[in-house]
Z-matrix of the N, CA and C atoms (Angstrom, degrees):
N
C 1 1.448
C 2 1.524 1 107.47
N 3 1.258 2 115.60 1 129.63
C 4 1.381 3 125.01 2 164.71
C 5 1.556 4 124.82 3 -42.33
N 6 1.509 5 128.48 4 168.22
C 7 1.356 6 124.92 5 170.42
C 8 1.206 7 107.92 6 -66.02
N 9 1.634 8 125.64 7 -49.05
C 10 1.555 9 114.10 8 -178.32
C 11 0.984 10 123.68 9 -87.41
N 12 1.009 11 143.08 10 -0.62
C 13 1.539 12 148.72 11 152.00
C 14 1.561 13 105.94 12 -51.87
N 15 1.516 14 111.77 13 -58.84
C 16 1.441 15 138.04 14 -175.70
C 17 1.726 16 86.31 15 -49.70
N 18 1.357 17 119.22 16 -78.46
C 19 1.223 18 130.12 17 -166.66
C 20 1.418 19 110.49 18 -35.17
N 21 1.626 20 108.79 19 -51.98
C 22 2.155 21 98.34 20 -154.42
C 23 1.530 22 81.43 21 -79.61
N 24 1.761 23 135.06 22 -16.54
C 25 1.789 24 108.93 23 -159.47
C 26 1.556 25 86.24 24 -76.91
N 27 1.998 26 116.59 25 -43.09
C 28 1.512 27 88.49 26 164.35
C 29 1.665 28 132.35 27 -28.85
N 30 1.163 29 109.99 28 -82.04
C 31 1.310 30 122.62 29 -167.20
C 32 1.596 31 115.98 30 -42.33
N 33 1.572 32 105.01 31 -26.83
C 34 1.568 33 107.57 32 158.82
C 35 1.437 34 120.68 33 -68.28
N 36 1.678 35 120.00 34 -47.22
C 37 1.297 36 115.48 35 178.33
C 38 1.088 37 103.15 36 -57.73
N 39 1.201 38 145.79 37 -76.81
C 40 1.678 39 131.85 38 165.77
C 41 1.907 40 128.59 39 15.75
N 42 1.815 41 77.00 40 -69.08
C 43 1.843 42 89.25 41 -171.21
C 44 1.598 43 88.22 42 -74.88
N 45 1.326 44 156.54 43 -52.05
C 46 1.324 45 141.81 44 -174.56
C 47 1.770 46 103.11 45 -48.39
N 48 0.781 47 123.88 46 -80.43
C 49 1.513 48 145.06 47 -172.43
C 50 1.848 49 87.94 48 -16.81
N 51 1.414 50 113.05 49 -58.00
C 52 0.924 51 136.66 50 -147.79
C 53 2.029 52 96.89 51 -76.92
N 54 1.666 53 103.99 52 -33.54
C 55 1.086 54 97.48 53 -177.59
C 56 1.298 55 124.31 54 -88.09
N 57 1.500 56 102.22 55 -22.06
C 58 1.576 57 122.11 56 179.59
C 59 2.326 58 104.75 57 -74.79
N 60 1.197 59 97.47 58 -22.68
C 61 1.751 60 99.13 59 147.65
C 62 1.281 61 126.18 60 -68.52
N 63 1.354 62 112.23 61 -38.52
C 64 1.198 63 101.15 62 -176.26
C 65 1.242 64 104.14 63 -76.52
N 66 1.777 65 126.11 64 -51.47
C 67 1.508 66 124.37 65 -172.64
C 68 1.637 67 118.44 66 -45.16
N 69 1.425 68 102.38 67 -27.77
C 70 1.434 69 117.41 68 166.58
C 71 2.030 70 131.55 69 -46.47
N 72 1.142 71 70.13 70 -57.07
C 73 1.675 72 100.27 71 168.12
C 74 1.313 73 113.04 72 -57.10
N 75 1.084 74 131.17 73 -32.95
C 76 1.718 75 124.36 74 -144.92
C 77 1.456 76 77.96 75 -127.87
N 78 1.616 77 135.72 76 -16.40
C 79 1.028 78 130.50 77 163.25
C 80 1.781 79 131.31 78 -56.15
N 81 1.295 80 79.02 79 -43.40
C 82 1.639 81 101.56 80 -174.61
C 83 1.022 82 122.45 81 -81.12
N 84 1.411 83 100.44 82 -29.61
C 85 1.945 84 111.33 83 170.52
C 86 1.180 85 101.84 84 -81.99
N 87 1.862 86 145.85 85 -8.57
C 88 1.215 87 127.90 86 -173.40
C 89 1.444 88 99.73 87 -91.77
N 90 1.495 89 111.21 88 -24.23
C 91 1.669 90 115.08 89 -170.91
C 92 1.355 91 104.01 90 -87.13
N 93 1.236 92 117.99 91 -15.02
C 94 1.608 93 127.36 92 165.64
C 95 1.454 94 107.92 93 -47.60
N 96 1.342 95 106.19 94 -77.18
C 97 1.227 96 123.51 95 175.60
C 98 1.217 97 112.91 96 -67.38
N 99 1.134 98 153.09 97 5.71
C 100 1.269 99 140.17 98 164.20
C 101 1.837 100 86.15 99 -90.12
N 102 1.035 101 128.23 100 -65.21
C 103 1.547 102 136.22 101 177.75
C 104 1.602 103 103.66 102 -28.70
N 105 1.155 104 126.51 103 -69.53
C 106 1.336 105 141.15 104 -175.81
C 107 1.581 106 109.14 105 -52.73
N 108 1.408 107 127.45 106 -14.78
C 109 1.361 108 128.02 107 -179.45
C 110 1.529 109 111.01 108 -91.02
N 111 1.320 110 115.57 109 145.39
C 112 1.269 111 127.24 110 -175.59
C 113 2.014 112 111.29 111 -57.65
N 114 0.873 113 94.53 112 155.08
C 115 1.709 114 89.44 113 -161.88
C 116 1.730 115 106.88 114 -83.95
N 117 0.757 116 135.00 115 14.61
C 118 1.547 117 161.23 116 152.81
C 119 1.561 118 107.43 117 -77.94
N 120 1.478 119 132.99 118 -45.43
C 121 1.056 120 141.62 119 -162.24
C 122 1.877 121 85.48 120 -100.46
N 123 1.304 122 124.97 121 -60.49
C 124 1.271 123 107.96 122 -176.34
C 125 1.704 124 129.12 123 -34.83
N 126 1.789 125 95.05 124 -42.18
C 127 1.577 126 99.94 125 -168.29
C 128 1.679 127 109.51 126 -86.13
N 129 1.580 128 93.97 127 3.87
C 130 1.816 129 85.87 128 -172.82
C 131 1.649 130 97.37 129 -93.36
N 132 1.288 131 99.90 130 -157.58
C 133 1.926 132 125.72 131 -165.00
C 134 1.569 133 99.01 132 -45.42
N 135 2.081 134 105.79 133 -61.14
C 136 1.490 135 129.62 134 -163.02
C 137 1.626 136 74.14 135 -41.13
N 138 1.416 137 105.44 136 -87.30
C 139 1.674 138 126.66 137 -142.66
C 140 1.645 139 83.23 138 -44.06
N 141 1.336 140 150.07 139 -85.97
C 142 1.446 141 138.43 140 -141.37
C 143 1.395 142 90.56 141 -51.97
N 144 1.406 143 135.22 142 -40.60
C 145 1.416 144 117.73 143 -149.11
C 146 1.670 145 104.59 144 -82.66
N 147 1.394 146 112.51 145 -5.07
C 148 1.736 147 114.76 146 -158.94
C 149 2.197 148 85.20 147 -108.50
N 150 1.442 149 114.59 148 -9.71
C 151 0.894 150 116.51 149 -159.18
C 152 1.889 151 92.50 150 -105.70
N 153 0.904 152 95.26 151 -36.80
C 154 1.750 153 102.29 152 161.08
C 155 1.636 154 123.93 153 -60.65
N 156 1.431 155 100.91 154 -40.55
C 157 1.273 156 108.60 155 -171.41
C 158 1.904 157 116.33 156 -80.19
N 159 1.447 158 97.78 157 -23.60
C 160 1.574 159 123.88 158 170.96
C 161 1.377 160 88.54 159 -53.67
N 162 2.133 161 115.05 160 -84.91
C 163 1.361 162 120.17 161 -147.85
C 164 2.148 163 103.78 162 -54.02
N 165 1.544 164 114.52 163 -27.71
C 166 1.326 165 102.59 164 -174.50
C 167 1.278 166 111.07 165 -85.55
N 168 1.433 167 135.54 166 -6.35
C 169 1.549 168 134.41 167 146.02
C 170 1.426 169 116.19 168 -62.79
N 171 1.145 170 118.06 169 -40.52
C 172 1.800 171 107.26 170 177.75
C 173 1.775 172 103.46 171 -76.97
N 174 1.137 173 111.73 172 2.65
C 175 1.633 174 111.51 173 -174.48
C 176 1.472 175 100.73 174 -86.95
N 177 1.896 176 86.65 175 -45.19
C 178 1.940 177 76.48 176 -163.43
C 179 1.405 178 92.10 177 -91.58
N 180 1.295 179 169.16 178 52.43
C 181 1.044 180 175.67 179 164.11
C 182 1.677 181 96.10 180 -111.50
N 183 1.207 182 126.35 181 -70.81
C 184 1.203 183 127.09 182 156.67
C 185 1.433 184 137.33 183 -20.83
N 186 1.460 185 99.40 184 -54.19
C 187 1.705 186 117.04 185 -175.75
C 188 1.810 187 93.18 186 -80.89
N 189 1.386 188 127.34 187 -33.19
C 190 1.253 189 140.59 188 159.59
C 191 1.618 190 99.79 189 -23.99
N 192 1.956 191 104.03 190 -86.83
C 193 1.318 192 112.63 191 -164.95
C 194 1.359 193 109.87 192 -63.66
N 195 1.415 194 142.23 193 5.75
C 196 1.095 195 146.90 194 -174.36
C 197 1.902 196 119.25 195 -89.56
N 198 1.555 197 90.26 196 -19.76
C 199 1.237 198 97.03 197 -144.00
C 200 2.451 199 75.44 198 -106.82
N 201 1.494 200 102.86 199 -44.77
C 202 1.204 201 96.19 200 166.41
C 203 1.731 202 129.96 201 -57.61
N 204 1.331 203 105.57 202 -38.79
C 205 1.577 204 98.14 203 162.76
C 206 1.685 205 112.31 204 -72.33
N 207 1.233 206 140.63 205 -23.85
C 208 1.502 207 119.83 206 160.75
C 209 1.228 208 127.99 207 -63.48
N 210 1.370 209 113.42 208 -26.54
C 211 1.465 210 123.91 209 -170.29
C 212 1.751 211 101.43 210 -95.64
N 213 1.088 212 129.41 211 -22.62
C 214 1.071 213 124.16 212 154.43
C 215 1.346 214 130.41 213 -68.92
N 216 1.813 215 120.12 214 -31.67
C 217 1.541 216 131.21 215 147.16
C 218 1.333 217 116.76 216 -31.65
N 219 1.640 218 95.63 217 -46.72
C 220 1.547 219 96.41 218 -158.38
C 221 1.352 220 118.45 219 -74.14
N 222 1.759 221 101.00 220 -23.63
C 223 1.821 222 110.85 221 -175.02
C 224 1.371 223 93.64 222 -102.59
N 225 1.441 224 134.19 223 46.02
C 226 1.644 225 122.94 224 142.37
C 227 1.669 226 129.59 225 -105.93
């Protein structure tokens, strides 16, 4: 692989890295708030649905880091 080829999959691992922070973030504040809710509200509909929305942020955060270790395969 060339330097610029090498370079923009860099510059992509970057912007992922960068997004899997952010997915992070909005993660932690949802488990915040799921935490912060009265425990009546946790076990009902709200709480499963904020508890759903947690497990599909650690998914795509996941499918995230998945996609940075190939693309890092790919630029060695």
């Amino acid at each position: 692989m060339n330097k610029a080829r090498r370079t923009r999959i860099n510059e992509i691992i970057d912007s992922l890295n960068q997004l899997k922070e952010e997915i992070n973030v909005i993660m932690d504040e949802e488990q915040e708030a799921l935490d912060n809710m009265p425990e009546s509200f946790q076990e009902g509909e709200r709480g499963e649905t904020m508890q759903e929305a947690i497990e599909n942020l650690s998914s795509a955060m996941d499918s995230v880091e998945e996609a940075v270790d190939s693309l890092e395969g790919a630029s060695n």
